[in-house]
C-alpha positions in Angstrom: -118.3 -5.7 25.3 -119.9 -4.2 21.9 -118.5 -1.3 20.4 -120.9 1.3 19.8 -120.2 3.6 16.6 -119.2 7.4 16.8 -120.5 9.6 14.3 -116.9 11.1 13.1 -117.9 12.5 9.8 -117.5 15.9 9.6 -119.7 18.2 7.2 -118.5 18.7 3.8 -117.1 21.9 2.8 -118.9 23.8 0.3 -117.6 26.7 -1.4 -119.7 28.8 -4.8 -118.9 31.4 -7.1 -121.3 33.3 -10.0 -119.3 33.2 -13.2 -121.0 34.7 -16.4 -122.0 33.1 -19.3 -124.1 33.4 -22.7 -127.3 32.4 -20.9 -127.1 34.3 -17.5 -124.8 33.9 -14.6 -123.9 30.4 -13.2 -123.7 29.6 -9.5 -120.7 27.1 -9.8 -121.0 24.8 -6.0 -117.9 22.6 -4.7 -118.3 20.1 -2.0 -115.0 19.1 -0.9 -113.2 21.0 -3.5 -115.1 19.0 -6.4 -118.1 20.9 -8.5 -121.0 19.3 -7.5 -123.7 21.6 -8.8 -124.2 24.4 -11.6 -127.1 26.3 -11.7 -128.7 29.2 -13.8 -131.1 32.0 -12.8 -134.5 31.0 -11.7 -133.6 27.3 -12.4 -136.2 24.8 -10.9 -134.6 22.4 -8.4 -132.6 25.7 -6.9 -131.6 25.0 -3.7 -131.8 28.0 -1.2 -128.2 30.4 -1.9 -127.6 29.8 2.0 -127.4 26.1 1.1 -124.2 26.7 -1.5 -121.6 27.4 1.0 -119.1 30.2 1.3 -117.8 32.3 -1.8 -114.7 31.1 -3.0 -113.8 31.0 -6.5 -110.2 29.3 -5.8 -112.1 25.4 -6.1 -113.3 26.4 -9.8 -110.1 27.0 -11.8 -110.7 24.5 -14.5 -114.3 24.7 -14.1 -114.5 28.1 -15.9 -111.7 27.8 -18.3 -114.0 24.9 -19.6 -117.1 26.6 -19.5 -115.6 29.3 -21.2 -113.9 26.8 -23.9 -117.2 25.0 -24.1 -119.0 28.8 -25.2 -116.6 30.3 -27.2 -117.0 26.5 -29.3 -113.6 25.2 -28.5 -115.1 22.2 -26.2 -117.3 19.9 -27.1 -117.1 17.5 -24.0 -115.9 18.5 -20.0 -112.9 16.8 -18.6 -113.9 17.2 -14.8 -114.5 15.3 -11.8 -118.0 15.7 -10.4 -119.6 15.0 -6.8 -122.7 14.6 -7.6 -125.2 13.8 -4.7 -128.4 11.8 -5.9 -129.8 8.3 -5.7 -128.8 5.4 -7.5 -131.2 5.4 -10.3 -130.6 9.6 -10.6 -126.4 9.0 -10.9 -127.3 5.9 -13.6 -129.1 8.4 -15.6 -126.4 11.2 -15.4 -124.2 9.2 -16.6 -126.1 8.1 -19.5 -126.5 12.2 -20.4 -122.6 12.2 -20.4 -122.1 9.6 -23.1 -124.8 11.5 -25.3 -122.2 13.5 -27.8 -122.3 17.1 -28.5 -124.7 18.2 -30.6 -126.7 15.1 -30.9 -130.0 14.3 -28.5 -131.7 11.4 -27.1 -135.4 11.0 -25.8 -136.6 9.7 -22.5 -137.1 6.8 -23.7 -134.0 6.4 -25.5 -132.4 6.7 -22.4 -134.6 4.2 -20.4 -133.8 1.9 -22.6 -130.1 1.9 -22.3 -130.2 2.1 -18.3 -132.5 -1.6 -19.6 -135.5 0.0 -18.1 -137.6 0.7 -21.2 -140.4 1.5 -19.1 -139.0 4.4 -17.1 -139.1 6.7 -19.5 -140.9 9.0 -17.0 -138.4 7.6 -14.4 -135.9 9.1 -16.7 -137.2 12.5 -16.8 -137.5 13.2 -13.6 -134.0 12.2 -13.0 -133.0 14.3 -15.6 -134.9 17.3 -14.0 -132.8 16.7 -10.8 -129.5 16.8 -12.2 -127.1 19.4 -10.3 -124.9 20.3 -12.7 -126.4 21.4 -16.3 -124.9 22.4 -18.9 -121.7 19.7 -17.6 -124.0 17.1 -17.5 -125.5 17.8 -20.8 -129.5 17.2 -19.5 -130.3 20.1 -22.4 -129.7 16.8 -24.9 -133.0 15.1 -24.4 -135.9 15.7 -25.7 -139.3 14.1 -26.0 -140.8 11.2 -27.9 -142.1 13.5 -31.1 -138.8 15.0 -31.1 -140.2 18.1 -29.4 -138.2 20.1 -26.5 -139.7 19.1 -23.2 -139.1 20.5 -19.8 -135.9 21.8 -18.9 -134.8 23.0 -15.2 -132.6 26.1 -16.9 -136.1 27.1 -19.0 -137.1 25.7 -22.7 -135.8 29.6 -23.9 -132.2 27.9 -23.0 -132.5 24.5 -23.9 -133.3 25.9 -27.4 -130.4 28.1 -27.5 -128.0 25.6 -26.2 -128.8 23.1 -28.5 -129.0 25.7 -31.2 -125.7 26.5 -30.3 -123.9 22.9 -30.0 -125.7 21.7 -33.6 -124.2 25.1 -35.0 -127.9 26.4 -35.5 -128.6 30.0 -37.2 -131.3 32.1 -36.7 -133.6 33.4 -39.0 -131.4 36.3 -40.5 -128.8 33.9 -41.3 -126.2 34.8 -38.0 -125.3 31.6 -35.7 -127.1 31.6 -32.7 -124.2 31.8 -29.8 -125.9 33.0 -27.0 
């Protein structure tokens, strides 16, 4: 006799809550407990709000007292497990944007070529245009080729003012740039 298997997994709970921030509200998602996604306001790659679970801030604790460390510029790196739901080569490359240190940036192809795909560079950015958690997983830190700000799911307008804010940036009038 063969034994036939069961489907037994159960669906993963999923819980959000819409914190504030410098750059528009975040939807903060937790599968099982764990963040597994941030995203902003009209952020490409958005999945539909029915898709983020019930709201429930009580899995996001630690979550927003880092977010809020990170923007008053008391945090330069997160200290938080993630569930983050992609492919293989997607996880390989958010891991790669959580080694690049605050306030520094890397291109696409700088990237490829420490996953030891220097021709992926393309590969690369769509990957980084998938990740779920931004901001976390610092995505905002690449840039293109020439050095030049290149697509970013949260909008270029925040990319610019993120990285303005993490290199300590001013504006023209002399006043840092926070938010």
């Amino acid at each position: 006799m063969t034994a036939t298997p069961v489907a037994t997994t159960t669906p993963a709970a999923k819980q959000h809550t819409v914190v504030d921030s410098p750059y528009g509200p975040l939807t903060l998602v937790a599968t099982d407990g764990v963040l597994s996604a941030l995203y902003m306001t009209d952020q490409r790659h958005r999945p539909p709000e029915e898709t983020f679970g019930v709201p429930d801030p009580e899995p996001f604790g630690e979550v927003i007292r880092q977010l809020g460390e990170y923007f008053a510029g008391d945090r330069t790196a997160f200290d938080l497990p993630l569930n983050l739901a992609g492919t293989p080569f997607q996880r390989s490359v958010w891991a790669e944007l959580l080694k690049i240190p605050y306030g520094e940036t890397r291109t696409y192809g700088e990237l490829a070529e420490e996953l030891g795909k220097p021709g992926a560079s393309r590969a690369v950015g769509l990957a980084n245009g998938k990740n779920p958690v931004g901001i976390i997983v610092p995505c905002h830190r690449v840039i293109g080729a020439s050095g030049s700000l290149t697509g970013y799911g949260g909008g270029l307008d925040r990319k610019q003012r993120l990285l303005a804010f993490e290199s300590g940036g001013t504006g023209e009038d002399g006043v840092q740039i926070l938010f």
